[in-house]
PyMOL Python script that loads the backbone (N, CA, C, O; Angstrom):
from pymol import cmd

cmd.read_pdbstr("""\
ATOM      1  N   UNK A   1      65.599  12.979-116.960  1.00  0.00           N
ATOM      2  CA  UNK A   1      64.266  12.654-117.438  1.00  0.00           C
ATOM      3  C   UNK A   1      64.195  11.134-117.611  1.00  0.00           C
ATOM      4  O   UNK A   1      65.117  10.486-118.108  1.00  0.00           O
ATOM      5  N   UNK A   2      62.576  10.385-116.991  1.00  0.00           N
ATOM      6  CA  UNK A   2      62.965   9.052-117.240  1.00  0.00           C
ATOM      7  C   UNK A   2      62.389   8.773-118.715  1.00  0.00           C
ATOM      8  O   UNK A   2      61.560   9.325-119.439  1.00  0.00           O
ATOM      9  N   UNK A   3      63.475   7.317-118.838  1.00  0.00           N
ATOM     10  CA  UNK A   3      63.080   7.361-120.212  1.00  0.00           C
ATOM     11  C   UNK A   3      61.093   7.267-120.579  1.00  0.00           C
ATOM     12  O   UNK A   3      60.700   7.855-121.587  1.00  0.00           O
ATOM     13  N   UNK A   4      60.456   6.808-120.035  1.00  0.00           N
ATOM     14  CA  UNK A   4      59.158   6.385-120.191  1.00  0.00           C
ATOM     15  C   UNK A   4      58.409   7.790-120.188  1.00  0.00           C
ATOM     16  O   UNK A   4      57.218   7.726-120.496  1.00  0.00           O
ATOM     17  N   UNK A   5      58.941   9.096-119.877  1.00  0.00           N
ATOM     18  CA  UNK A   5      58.609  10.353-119.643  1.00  0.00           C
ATOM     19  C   UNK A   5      59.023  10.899-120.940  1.00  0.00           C
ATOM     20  O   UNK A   5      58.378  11.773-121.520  1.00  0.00           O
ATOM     21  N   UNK A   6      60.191  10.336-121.428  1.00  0.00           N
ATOM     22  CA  UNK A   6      60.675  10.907-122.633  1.00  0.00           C
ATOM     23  C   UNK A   6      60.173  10.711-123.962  1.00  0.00           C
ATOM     24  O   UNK A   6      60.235  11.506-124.900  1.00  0.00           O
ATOM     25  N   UNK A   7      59.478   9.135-123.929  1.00  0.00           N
ATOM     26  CA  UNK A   7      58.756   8.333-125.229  1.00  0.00           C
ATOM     27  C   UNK A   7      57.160   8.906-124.829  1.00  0.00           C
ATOM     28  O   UNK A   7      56.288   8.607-125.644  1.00  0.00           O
ATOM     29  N   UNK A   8      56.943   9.324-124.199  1.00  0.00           N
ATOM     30  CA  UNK A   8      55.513   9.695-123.919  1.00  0.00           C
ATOM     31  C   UNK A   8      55.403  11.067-124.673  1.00  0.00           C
ATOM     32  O   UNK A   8      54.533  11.300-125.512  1.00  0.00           O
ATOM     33  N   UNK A   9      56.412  11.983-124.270  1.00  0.00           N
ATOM     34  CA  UNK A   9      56.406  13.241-124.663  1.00  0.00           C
ATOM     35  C   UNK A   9      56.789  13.453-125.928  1.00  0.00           C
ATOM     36  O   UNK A   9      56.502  14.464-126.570  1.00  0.00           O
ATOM     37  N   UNK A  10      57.655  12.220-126.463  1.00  0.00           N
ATOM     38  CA  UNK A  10      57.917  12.481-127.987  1.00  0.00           C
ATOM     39  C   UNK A  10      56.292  11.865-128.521  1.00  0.00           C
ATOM     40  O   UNK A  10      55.686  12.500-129.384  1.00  0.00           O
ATOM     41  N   UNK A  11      55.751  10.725-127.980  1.00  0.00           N
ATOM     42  CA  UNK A  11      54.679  10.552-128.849  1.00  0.00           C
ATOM     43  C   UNK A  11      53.214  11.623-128.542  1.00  0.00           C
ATOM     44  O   UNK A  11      52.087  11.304-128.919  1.00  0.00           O
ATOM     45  N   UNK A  12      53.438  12.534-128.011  1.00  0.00           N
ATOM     46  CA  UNK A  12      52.675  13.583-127.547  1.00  0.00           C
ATOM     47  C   UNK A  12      51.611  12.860-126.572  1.00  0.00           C
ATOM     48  O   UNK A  12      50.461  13.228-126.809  1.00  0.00           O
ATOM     49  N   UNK A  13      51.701  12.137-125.774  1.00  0.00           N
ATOM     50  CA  UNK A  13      50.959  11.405-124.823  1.00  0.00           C
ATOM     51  C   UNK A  13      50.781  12.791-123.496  1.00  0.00           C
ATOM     52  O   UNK A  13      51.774  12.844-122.770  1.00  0.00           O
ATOM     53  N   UNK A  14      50.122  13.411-123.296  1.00  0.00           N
ATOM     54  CA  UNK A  14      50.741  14.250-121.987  1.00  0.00           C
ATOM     55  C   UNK A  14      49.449  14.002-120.740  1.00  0.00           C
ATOM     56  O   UNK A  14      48.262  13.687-120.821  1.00  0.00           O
ATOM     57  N   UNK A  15      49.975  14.186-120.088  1.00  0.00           N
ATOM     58  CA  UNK A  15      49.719  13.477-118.292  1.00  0.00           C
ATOM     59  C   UNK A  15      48.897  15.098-118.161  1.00  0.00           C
ATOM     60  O   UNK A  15      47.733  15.010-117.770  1.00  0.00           O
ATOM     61  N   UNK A  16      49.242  16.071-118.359  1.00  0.00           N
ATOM     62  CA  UNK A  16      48.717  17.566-117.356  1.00  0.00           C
ATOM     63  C   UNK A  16      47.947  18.202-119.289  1.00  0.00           C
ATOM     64  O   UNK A  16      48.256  17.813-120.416  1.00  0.00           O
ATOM     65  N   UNK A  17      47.259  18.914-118.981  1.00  0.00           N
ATOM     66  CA  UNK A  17      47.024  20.143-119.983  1.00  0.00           C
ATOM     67  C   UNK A  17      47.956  21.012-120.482  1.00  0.00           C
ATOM     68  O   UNK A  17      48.090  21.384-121.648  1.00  0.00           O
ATOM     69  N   UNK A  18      48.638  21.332-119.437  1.00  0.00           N
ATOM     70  CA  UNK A  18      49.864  22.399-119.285  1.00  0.00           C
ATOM     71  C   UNK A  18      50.291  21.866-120.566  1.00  0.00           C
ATOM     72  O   UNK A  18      50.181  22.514-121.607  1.00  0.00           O
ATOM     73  N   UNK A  19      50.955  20.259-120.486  1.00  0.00           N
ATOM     74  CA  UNK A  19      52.072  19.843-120.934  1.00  0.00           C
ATOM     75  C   UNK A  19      51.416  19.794-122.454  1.00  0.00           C
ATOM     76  O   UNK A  19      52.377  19.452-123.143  1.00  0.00           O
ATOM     77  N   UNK A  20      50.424  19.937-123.223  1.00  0.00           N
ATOM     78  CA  UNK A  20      50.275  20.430-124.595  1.00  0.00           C
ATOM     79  C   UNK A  20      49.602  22.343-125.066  1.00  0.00           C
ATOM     80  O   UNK A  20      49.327  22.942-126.106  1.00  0.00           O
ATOM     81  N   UNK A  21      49.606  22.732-123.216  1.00  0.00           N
ATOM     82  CA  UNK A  21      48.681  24.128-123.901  1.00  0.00           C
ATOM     83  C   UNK A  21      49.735  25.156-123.071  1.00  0.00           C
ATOM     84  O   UNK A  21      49.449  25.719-122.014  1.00  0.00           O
ATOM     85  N   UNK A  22      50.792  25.250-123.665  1.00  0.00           N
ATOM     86  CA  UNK A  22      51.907  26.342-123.345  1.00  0.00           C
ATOM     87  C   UNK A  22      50.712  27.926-122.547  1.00  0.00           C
ATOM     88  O   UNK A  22      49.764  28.603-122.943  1.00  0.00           O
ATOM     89  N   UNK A  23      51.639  27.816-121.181  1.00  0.00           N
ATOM     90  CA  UNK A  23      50.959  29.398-120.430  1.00  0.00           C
ATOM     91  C   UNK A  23      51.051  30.071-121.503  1.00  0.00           C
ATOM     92  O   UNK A  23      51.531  29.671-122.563  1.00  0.00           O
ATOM     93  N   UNK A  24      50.444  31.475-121.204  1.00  0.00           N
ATOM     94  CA  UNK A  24      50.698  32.654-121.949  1.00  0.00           C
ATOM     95  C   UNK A  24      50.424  33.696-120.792  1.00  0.00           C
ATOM     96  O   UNK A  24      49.508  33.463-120.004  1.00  0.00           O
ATOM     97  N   UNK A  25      51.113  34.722-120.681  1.00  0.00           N
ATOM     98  CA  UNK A  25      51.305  35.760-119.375  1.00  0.00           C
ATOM     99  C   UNK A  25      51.151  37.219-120.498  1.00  0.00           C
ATOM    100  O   UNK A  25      51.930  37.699-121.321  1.00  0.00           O
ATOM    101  N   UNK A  26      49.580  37.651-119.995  1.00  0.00           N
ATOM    102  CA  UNK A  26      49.513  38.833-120.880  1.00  0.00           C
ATOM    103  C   UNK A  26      50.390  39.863-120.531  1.00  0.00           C
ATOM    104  O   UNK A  26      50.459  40.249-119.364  1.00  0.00           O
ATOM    105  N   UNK A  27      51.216  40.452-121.620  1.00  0.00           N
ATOM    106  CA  UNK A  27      52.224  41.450-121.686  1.00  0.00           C
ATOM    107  C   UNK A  27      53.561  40.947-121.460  1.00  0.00           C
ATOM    108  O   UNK A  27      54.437  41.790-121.269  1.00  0.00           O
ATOM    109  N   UNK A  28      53.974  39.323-121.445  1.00  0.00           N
ATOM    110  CA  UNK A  28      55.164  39.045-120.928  1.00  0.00           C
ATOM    111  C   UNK A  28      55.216  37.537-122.233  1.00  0.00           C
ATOM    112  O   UNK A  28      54.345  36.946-122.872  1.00  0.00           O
ATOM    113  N   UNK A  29      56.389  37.443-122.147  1.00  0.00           N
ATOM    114  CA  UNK A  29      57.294  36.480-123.542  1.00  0.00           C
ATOM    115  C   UNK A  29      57.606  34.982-122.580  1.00  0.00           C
ATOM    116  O   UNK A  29      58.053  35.356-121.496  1.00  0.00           O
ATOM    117  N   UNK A  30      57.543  33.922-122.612  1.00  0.00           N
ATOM    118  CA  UNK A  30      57.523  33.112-121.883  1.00  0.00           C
ATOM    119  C   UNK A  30      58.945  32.494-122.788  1.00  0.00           C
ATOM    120  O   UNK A  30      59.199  32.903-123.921  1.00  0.00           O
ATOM    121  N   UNK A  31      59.640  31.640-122.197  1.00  0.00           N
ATOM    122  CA  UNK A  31      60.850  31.038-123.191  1.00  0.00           C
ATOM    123  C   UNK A  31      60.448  30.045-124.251  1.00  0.00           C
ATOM    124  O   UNK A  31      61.257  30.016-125.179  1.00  0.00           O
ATOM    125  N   UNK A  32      59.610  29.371-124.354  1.00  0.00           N
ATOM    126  CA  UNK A  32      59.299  28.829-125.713  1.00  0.00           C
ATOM    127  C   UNK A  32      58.568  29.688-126.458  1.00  0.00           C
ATOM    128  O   UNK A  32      58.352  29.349-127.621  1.00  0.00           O
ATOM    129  N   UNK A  33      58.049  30.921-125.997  1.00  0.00           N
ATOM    130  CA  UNK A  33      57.667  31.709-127.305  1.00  0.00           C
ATOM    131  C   UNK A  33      58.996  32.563-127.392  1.00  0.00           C
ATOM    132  O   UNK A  33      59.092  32.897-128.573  1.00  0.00           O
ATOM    133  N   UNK A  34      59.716  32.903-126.907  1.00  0.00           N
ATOM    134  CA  UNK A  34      60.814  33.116-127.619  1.00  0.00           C
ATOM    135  C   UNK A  34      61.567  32.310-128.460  1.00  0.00           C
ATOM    136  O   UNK A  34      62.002  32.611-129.572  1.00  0.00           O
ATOM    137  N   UNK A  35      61.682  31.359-127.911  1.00  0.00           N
ATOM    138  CA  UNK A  35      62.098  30.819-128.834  1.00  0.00           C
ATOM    139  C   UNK A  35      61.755  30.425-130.129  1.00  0.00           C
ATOM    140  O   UNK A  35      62.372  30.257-131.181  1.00  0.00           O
ATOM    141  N   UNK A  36      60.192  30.290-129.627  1.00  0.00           N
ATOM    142  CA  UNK A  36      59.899  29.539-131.543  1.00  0.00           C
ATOM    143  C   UNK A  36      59.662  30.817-132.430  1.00  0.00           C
ATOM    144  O   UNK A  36      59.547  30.719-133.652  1.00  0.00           O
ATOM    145  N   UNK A  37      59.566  32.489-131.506  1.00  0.00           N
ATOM    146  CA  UNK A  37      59.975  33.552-132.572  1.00  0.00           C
ATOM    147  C   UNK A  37      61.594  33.305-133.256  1.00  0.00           C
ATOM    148  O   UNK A  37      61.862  33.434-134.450  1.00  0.00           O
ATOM    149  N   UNK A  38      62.253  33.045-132.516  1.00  0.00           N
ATOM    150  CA  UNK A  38      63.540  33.247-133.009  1.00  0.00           C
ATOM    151  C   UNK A  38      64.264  31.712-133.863  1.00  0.00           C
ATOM    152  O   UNK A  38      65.317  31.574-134.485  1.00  0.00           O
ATOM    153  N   UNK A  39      63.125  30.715-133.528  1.00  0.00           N
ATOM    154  CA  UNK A  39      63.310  29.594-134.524  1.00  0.00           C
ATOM    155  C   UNK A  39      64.234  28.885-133.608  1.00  0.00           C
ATOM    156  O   UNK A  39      64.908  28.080-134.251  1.00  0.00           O
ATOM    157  N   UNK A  40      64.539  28.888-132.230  1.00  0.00           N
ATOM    158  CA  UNK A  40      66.078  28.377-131.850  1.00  0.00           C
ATOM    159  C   UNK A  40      65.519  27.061-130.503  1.00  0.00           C
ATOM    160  O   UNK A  40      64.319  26.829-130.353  1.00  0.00           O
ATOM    161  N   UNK A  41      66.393  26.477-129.816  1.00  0.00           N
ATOM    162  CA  UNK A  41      66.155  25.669-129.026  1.00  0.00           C
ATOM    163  C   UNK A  41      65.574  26.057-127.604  1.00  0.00           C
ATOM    164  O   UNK A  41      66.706  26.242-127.158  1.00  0.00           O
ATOM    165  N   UNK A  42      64.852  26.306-126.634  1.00  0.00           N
ATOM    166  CA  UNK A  42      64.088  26.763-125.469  1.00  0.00           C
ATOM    167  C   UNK A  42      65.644  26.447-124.211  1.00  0.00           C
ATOM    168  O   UNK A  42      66.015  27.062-123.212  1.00  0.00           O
ATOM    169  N   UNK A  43      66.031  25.551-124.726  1.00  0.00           N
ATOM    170  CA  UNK A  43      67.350  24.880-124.029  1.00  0.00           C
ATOM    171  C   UNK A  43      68.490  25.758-124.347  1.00  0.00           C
ATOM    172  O   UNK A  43      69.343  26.069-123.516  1.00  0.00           O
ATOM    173  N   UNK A  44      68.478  26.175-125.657  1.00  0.00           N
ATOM    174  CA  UNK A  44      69.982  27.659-125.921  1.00  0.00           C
ATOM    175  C   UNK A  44      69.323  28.819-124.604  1.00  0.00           C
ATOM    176  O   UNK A  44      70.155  29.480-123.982  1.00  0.00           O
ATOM    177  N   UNK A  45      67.965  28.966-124.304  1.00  0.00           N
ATOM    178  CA  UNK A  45      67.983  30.224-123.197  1.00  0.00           C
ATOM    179  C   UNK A  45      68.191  29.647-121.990  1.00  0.00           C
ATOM    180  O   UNK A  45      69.140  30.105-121.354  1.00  0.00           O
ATOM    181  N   UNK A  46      67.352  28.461-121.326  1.00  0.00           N
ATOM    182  CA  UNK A  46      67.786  28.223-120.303  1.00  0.00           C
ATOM    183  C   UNK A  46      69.704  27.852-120.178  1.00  0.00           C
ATOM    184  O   UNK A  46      70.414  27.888-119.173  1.00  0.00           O
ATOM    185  N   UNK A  47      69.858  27.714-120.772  1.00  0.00           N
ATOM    186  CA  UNK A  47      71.731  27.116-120.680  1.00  0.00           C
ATOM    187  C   UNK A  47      72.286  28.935-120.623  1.00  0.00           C
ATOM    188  O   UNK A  47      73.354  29.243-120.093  1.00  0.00           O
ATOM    189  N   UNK A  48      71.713  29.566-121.011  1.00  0.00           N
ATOM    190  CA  UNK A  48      72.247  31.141-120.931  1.00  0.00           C
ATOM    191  C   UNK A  48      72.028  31.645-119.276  1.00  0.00           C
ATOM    192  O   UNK A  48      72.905  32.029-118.502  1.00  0.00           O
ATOM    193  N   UNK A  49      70.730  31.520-119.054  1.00  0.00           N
ATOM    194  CA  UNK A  49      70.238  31.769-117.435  1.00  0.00           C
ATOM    195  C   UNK A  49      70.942  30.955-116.753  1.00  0.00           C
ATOM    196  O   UNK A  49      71.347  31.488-115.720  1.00  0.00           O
ATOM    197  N   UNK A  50      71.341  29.646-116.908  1.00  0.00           N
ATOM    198  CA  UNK A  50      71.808  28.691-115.968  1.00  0.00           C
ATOM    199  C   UNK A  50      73.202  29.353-115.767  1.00  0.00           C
ATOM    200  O   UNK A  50      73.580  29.617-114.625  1.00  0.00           O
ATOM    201  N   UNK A  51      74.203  29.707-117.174  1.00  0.00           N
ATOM    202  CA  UNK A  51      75.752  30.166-116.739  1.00  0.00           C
ATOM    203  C   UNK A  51      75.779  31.555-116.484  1.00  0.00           C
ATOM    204  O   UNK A  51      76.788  32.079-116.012  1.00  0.00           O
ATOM    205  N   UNK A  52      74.118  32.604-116.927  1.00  0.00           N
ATOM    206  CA  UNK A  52      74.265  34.009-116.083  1.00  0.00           C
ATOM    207  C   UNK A  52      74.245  34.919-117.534  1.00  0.00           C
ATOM    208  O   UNK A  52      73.872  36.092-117.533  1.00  0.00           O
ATOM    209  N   UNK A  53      74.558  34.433-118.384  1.00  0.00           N
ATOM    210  CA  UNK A  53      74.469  35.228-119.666  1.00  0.00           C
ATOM    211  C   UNK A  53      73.091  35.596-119.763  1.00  0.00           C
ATOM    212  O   UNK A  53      72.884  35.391-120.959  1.00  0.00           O
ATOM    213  N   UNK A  54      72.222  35.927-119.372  1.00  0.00           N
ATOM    214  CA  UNK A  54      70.965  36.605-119.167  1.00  0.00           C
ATOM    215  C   UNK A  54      70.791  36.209-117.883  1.00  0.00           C
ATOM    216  O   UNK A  54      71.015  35.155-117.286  1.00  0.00           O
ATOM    217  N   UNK A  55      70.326  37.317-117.564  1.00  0.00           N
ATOM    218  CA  UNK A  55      69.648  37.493-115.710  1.00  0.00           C
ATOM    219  C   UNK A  55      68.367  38.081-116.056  1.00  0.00           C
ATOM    220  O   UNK A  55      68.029  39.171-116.519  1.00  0.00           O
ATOM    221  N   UNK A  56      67.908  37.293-115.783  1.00  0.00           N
ATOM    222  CA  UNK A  56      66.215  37.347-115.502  1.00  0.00           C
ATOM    223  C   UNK A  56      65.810  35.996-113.823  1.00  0.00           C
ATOM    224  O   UNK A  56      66.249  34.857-113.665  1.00  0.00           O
ATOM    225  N   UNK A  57      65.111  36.593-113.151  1.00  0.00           N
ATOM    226  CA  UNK A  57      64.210  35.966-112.232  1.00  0.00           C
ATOM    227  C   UNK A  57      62.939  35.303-112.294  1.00  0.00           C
ATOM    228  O   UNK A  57      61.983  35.767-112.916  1.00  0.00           O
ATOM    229  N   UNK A  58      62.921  34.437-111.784  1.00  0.00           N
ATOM    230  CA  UNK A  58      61.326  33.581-112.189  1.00  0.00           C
ATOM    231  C   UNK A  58      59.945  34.462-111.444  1.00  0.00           C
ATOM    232  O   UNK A  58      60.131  35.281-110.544  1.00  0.00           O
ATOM    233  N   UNK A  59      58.729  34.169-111.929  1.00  0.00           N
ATOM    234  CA  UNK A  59      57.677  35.488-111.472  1.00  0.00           C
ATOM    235  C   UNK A  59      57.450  34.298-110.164  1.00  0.00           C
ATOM    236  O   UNK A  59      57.644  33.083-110.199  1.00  0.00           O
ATOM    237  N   UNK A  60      57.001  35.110-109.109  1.00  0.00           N
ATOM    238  CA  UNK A  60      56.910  34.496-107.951  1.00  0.00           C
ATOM    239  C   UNK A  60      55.599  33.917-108.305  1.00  0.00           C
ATOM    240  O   UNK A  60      55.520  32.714-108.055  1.00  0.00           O
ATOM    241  N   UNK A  61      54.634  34.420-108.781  1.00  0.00           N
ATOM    242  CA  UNK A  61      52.987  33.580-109.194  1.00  0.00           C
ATOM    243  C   UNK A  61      53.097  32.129-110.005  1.00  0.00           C
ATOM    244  O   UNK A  61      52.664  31.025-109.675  1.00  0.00           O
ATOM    245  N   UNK A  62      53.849  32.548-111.207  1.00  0.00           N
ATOM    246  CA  UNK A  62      54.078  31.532-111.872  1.00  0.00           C
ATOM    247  C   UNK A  62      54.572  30.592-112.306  1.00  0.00           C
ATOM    248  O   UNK A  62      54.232  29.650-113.022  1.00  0.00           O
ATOM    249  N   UNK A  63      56.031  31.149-111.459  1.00  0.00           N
ATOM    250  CA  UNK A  63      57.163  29.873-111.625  1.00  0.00           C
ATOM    251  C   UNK A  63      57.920  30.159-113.088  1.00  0.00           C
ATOM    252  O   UNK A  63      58.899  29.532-113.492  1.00  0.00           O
ATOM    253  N   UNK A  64      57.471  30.884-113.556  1.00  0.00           N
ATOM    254  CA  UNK A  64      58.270  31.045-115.243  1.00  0.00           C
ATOM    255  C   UNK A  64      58.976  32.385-114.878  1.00  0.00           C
ATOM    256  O   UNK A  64      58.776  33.285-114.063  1.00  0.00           O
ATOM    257  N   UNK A  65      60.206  32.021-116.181  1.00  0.00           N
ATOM    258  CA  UNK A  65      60.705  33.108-116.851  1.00  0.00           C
ATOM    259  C   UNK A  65      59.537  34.044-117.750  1.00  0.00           C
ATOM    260  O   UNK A  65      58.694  33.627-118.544  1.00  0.00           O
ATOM    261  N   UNK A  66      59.863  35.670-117.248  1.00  0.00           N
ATOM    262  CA  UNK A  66      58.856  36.367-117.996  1.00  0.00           C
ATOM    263  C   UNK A  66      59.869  37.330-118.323  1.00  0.00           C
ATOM    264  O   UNK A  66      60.834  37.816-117.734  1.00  0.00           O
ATOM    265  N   UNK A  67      59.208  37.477-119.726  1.00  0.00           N
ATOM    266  CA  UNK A  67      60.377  39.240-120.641  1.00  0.00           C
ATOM    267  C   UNK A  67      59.646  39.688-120.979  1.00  0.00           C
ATOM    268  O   UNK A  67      58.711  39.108-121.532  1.00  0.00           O
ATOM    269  N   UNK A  68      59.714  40.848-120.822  1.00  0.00           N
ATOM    270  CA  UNK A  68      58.427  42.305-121.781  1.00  0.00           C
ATOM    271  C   UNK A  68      58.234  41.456-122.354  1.00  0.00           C
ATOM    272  O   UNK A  68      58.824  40.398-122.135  1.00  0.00           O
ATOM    273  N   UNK A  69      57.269  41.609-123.378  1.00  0.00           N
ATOM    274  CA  UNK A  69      56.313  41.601-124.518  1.00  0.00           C
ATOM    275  C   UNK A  69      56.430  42.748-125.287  1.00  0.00           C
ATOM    276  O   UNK A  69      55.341  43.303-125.439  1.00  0.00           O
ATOM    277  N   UNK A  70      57.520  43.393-125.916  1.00  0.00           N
ATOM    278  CA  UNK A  70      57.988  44.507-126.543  1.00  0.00           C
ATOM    279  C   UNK A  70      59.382  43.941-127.588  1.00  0.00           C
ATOM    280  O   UNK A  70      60.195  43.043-127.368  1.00  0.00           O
ATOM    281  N   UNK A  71      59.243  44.908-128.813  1.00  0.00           N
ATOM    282  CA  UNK A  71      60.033  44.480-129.742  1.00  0.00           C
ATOM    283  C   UNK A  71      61.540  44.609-129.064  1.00  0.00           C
ATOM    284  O   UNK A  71      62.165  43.549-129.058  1.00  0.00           O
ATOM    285  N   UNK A  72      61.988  45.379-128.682  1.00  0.00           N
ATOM    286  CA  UNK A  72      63.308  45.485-127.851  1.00  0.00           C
ATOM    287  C   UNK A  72      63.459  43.845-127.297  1.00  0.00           C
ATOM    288  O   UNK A  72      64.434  43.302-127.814  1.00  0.00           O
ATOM    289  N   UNK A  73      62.889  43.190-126.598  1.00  0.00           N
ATOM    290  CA  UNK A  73      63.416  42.217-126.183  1.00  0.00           C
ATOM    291  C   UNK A  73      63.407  40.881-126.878  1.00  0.00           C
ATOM    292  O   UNK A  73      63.855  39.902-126.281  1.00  0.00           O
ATOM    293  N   UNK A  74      62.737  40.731-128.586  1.00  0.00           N
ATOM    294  CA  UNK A  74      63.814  39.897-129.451  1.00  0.00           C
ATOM    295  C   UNK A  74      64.810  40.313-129.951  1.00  0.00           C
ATOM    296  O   UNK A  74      65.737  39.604-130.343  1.00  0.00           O
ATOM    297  N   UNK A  75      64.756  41.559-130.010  1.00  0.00           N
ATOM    298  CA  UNK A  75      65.819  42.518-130.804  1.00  0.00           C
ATOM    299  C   UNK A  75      67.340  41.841-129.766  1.00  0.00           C
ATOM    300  O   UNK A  75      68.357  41.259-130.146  1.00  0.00           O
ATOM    301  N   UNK A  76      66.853  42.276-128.310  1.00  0.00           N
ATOM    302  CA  UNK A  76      68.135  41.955-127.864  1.00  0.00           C
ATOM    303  C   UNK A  76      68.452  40.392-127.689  1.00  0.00           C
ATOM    304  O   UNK A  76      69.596  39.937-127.685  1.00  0.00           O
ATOM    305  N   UNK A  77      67.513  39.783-127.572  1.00  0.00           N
ATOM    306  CA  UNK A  77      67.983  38.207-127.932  1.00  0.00           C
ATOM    307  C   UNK A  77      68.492  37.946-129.522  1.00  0.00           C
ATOM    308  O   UNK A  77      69.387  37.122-129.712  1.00  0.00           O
ATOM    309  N   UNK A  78      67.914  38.650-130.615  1.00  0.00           N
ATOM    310  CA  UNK A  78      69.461  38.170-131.566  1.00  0.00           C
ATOM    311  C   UNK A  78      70.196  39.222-131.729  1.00  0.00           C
ATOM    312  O   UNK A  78      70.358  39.445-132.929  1.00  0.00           O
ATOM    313  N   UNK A  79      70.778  40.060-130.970  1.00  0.00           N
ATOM    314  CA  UNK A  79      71.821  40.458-130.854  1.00  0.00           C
ATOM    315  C   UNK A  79      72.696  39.539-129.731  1.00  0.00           C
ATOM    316  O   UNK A  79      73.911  39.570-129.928  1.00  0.00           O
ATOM    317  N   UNK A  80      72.383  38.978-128.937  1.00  0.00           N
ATOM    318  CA  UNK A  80      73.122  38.216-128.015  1.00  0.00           C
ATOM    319  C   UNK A  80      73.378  36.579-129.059  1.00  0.00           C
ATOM    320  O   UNK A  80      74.357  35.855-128.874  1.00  0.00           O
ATOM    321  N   UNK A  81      72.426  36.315-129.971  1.00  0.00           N
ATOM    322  CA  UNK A  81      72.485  35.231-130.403  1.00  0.00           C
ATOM    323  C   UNK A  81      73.871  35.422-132.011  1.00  0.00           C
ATOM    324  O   UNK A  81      74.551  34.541-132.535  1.00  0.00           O
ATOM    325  N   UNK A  82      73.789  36.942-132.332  1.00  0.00           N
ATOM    326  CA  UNK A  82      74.613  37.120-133.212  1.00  0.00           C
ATOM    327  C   UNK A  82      75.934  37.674-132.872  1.00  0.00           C
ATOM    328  O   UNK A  82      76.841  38.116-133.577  1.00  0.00           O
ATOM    329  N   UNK A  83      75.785  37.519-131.485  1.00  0.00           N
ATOM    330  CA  UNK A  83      77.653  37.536-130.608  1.00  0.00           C
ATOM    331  C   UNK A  83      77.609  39.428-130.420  1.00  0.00           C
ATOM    332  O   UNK A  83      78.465  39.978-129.728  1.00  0.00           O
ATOM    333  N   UNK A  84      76.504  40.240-131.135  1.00  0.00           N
ATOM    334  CA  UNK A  84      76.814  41.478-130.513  1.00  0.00           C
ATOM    335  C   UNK A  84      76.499  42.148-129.206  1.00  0.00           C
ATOM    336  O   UNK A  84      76.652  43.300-128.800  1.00  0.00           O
ATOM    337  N   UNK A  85      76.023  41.082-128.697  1.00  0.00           N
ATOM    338  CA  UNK A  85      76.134  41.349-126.712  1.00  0.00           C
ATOM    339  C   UNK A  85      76.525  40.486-126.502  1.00  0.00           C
ATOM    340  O   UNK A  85      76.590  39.567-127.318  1.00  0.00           O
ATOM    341  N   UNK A  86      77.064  40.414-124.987  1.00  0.00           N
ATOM    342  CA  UNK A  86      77.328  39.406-123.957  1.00  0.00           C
ATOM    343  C   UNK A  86      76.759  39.470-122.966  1.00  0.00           C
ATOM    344  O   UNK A  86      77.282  38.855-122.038  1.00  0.00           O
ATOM    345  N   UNK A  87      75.796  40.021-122.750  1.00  0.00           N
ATOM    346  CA  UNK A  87      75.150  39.126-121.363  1.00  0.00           C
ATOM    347  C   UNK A  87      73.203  40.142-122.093  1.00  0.00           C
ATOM    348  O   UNK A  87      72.936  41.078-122.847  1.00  0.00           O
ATOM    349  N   UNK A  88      72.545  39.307-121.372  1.00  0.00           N
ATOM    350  CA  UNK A  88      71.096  40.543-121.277  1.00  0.00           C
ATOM    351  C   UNK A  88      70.826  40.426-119.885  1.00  0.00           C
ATOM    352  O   UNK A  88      71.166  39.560-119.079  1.00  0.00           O
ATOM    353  N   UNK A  89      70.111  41.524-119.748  1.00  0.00           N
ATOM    354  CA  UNK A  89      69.511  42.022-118.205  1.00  0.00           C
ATOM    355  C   UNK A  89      67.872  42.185-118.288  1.00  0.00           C
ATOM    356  O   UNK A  89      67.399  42.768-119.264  1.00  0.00           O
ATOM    357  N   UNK A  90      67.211  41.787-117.499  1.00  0.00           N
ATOM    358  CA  UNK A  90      65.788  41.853-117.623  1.00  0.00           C
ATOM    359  C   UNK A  90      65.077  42.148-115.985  1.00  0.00           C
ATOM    360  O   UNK A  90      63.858  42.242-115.849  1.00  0.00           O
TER     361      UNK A  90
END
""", "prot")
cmd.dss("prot")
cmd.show_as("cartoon", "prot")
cmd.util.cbc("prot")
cmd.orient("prot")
């Protein structure tokens, strides 16, 4: 990331819409709303997808990670976050 991309985004300066109005995919969990349910970093899931500890595929429309929209799938993200799984499947 360049730095001038980085001081922009910390001072909430944003270039696109996107970049202050997070998608939302009806019936599906996008990774920063998981995350800010689970209070944790958007970067702890991608670093999980990147080494395979969750397998999930990006939606061919949207380019994002999508998870149900069902209680089962925070349930199983803090169970993976409290070491009682090792991998999730989606």
């Amino acid at each position: 990331m360049s730095t001038v991309r980085t001081i922009r985004l910390r001072h909430r300066i944003f270039r696109k819409r996107s970049q202050s109005h997070p998608r939302q995919v009806p019936g599906y969990l996008t990774i920063p709303q998981i995350a800010a349910s689970l209070r944790i970093s958007p970067h702890w899931i991608y670093h999980r997808i990147n080494t395979g500890q969750i397998a999930v595929t990006r939606d061919a429309e949207t380019k994002l990670y999508l998870f149900p929209d069902a209680p089962d799938t925070l349930t199983q993200f803090q169970d993976l976050l409290s070491e009682k799984l090792e991998k999730l499947r989606f």
